[in-house]
C-alpha positions in Angstrom: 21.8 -10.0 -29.5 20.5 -6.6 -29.6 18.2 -4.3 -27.5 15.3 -2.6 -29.9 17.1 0.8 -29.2 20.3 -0.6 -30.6 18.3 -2.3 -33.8 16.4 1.3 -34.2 19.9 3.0 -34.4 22.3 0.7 -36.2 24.3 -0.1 -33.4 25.2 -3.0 -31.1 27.9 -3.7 -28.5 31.1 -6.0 -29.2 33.9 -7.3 -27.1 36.8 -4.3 -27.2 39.1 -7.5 -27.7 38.0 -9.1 -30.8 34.9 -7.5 -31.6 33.0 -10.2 -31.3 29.6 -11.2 -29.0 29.6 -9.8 -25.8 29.2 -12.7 -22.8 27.3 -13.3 -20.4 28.7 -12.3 -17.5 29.8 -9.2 -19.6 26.4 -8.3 -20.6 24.9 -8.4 -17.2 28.2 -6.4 -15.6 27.6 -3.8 -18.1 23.7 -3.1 -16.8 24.7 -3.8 -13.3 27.1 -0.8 -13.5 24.5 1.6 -13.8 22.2 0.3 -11.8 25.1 0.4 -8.5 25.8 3.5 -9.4 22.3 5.1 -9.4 21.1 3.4 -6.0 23.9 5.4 -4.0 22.1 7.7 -1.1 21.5 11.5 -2.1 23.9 11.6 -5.4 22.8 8.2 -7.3 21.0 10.4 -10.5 23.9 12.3 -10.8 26.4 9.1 -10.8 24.2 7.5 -13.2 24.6 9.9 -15.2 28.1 10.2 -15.0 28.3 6.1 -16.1 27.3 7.1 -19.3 28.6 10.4 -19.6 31.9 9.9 -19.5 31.3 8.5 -23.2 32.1 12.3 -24.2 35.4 12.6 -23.0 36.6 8.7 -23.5 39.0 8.6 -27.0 37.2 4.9 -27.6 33.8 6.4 -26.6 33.3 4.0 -23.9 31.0 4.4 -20.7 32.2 3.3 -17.3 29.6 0.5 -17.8 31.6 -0.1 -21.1 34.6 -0.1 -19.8 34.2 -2.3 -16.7 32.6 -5.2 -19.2 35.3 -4.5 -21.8 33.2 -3.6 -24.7 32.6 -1.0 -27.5 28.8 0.2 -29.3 29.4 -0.2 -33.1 28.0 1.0 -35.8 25.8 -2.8 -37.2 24.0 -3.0 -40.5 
């Protein structure tokens, strides 16, 4: 249940509820986010950006993409 980026850094992404595997649907909302973002006319690179970005200033470290599917990146060993 990992992406080889998230195996290379010790990390994977849980529910924010329970902590446990993320769904589904809740996988696939989290990529879609970006991916809506990025595709709007003249200023998409700069939203996508923003999507994760706003990481840096969220107290739970959460990206709009992480927020919308109601989940958190963890530290996994």
């Amino acid at each position: 249940g990992r992406t080889v980026g998230k195996f290379l850094t010790g990390t994977r992404v849980v529910h924010v509820d329970d902590g446990g595997d993320v769904s589904w649907s809740g996988a696939m909302l989290r990529s879609l986010v970006p991916a809506a973002f990025g595709v709007v006319p003249g200023i998409g690179l700069l939203l996508g950006f923003a999507v994760y970005g706003w990481a840096f200033v969220d107290p739970l470290r959460q990206g709009v993409h992480d927020k919308a599917a109601g989940t958190l990146v963890v530290r996994y060993r």
